[in-house]
C-alpha positions as CSV (number, residue, x, y, z in Angstrom):
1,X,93.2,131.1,78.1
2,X,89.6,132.3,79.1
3,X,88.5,130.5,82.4
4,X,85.3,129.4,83.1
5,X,83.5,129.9,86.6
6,X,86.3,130.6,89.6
7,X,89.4,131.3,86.9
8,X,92.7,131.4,89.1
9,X,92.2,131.7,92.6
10,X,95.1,131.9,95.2
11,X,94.5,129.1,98.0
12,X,92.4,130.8,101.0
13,X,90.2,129.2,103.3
14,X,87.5,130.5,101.3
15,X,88.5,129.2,98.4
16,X,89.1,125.9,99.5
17,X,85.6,126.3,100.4
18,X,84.5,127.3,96.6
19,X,86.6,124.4,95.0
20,X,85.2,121.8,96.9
21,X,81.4,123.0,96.3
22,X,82.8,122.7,92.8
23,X,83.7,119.1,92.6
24,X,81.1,118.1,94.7
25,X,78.5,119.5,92.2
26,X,80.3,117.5,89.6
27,X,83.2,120.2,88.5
28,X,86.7,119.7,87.5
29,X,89.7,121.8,89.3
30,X,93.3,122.4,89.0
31,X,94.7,122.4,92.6
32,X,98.3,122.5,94.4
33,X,99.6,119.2,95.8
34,X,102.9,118.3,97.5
35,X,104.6,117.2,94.5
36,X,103.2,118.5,91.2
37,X,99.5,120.6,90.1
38,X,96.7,117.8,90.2
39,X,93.7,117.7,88.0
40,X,90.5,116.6,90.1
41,X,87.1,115.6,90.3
42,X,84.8,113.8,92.8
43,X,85.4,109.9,91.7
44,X,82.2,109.2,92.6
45,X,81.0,111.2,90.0
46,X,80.6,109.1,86.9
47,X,80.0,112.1,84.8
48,X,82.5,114.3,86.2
49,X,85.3,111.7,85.8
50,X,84.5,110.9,81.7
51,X,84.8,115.0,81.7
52,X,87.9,114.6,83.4
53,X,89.7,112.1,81.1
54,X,88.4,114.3,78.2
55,X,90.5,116.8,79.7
56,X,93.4,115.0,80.3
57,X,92.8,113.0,76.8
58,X,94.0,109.7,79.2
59,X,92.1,107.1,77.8
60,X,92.0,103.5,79.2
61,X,94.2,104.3,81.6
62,X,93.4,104.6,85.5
63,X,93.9,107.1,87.7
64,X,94.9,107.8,91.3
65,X,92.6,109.3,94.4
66,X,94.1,111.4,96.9
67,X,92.6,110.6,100.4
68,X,92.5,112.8,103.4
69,X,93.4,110.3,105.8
70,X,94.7,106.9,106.1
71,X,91.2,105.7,107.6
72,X,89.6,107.4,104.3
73,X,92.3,105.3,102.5
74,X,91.3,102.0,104.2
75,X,87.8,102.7,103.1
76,X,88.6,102.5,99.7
77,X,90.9,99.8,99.3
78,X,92.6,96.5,101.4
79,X,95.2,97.7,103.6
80,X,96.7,94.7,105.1
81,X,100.4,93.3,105.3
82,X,102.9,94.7,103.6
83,X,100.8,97.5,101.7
84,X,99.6,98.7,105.5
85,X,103.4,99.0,106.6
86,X,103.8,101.1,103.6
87,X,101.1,103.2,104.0
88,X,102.4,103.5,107.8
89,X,105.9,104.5,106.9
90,X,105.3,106.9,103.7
91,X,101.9,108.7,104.5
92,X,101.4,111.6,104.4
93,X,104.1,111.6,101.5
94,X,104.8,110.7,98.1
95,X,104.0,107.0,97.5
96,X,101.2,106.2,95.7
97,X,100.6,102.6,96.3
98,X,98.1,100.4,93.8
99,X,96.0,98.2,96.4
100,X,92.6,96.1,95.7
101,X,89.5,97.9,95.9
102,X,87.0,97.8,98.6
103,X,84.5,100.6,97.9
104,X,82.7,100.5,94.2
105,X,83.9,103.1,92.0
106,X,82.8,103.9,88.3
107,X,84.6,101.5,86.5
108,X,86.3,104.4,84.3
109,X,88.4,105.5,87.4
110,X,89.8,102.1,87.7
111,X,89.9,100.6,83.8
112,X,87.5,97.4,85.5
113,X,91.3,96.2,87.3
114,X,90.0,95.9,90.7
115,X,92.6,97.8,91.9
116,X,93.0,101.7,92.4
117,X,96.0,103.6,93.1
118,X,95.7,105.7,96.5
119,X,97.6,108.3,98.4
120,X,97.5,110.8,101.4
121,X,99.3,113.9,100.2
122,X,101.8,115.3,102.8
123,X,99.8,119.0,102.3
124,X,98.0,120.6,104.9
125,X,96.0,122.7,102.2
126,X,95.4,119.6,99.6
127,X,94.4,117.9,102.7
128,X,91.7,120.4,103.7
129,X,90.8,120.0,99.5
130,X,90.1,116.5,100.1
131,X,88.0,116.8,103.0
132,X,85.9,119.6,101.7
133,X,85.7,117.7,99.0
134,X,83.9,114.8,100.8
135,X,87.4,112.6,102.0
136,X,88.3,111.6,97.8
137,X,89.8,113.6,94.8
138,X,91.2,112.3,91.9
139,X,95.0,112.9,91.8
140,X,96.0,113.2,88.4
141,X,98.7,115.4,87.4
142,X,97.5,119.1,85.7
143,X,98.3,118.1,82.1
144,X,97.6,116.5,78.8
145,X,98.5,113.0,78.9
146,X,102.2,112.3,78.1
147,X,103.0,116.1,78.2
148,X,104.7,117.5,81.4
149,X,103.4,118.0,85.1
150,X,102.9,121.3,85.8
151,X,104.5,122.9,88.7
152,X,103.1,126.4,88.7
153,X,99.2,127.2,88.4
154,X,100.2,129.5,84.8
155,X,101.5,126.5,83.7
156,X,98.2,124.5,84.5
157,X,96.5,127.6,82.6
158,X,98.4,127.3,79.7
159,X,97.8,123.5,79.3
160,X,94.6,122.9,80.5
161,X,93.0,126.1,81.7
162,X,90.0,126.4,78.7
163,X,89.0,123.4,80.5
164,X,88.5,123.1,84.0
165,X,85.9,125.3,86.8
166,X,89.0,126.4,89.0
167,X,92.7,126.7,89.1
168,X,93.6,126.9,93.1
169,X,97.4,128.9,93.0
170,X,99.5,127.7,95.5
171,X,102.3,128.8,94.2
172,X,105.5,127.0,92.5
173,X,106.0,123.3,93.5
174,X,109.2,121.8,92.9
175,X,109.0,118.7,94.0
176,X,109.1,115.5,92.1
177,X,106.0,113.3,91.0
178,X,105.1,110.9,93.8
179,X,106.5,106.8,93.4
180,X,104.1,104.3,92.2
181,X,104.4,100.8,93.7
182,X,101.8,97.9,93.2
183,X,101.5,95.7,96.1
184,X,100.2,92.1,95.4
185,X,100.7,89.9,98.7
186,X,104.0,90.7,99.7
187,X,105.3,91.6,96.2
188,X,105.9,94.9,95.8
189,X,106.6,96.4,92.0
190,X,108.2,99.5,91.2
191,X,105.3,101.1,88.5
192,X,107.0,105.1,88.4
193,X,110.6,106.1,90.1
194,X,109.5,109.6,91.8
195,X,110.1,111.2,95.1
196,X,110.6,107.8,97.2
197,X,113.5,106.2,96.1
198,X,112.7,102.3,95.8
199,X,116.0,101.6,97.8
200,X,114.2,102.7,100.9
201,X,111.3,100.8,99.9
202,X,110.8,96.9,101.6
């Protein structure tokens, strides 16, 4: 489980510092989230992102970005109707919500769908990720595809570590993976059951 550049590092305001000069200089991390470990890259970084599916072995598939706000959010994609009540109700939190895109992305991130699924994390440290990260972080969960999320950063080593710039320890999450939910008009769709239960959704 040799690491490469910043191996495991505890979450400090210094390290924040070092992951995000990471991914902004195209590196890949391992970093604490309010549900489960996320694996992350700047997705404006075509390059990064291909190294980042490698990692994962997710292909064709898209993949989420964390925001650090709801105004970065509404950059990104349309928030209008019922997707902005949503995003109003459940953010910060653990509803990922899959929305038409605004802002041009490589088209790896997004599988050419025109849609992207978003999130603000309800994380005081993943938040300050994000923004030292430039606003944007890709939000897939630490682990090879169809394998389990990882909820402690030696787990993350275990399945991934070889691979990555930086493991950022924040300890053991036990929360659940965040709910999916595609919004099309006023049409929402359940896409993953997770830590918002659909009951409570409109």
């Amino acid at each position: 489980m040799k690491m490469k550049k910043g191996g495991v590092r505890k979450v400090s305001a210094k390290s924040i510092r070092e992951a995000g000069r990471l991914v902004l200089g195209g590196g890949v991390i391992v970093y604490p989230t309010d549900t489960v470990y996320g694996l992350g890259c700047d997705p404006m970084n075509e390059l990064a992102a291909e190294r980042l599916f490698t990692i994962k072995g997710r292909g064709g598939k898209p993949v989420p970005v964390l925001c650090d706000g709801f105004d970065s959010a509404s950059r990104l994609v349309r928030l209008s109707g019922v997707a902005l009540r949503l995003a109003k109700e459940y953010w910060p939190g653990a509803l990922t919500i899959v929305l038409p895109l605004r802002m041009g992305l490589p088209e790896l991130i997004h599988q050419g769908s025109g849609t992207l699924a978003v999130r603000v994390p309800n994380s005081t440290t993943c938040l300050e990720l994000i923004s030292a990260c430039g606003g944007y972080l890709i939000g897939t969960s630490a682990n090879k595809s169809g394998k389990p999320a990882c909820r402690t950063a030696h787990e993350a080593l275990r399945s991934i570590g070889e691979e990555v710039d930086l493991i950022l320890d924040g300890g053991r999450l036990s929360e659940k993976e965040s709910t999916v939910v595609k919004v099309s008009g006023n049409r929402v769709e359940l896409l993953r059951t997770g830590a918002v239960t659909f009951a409570n959704l409109p």
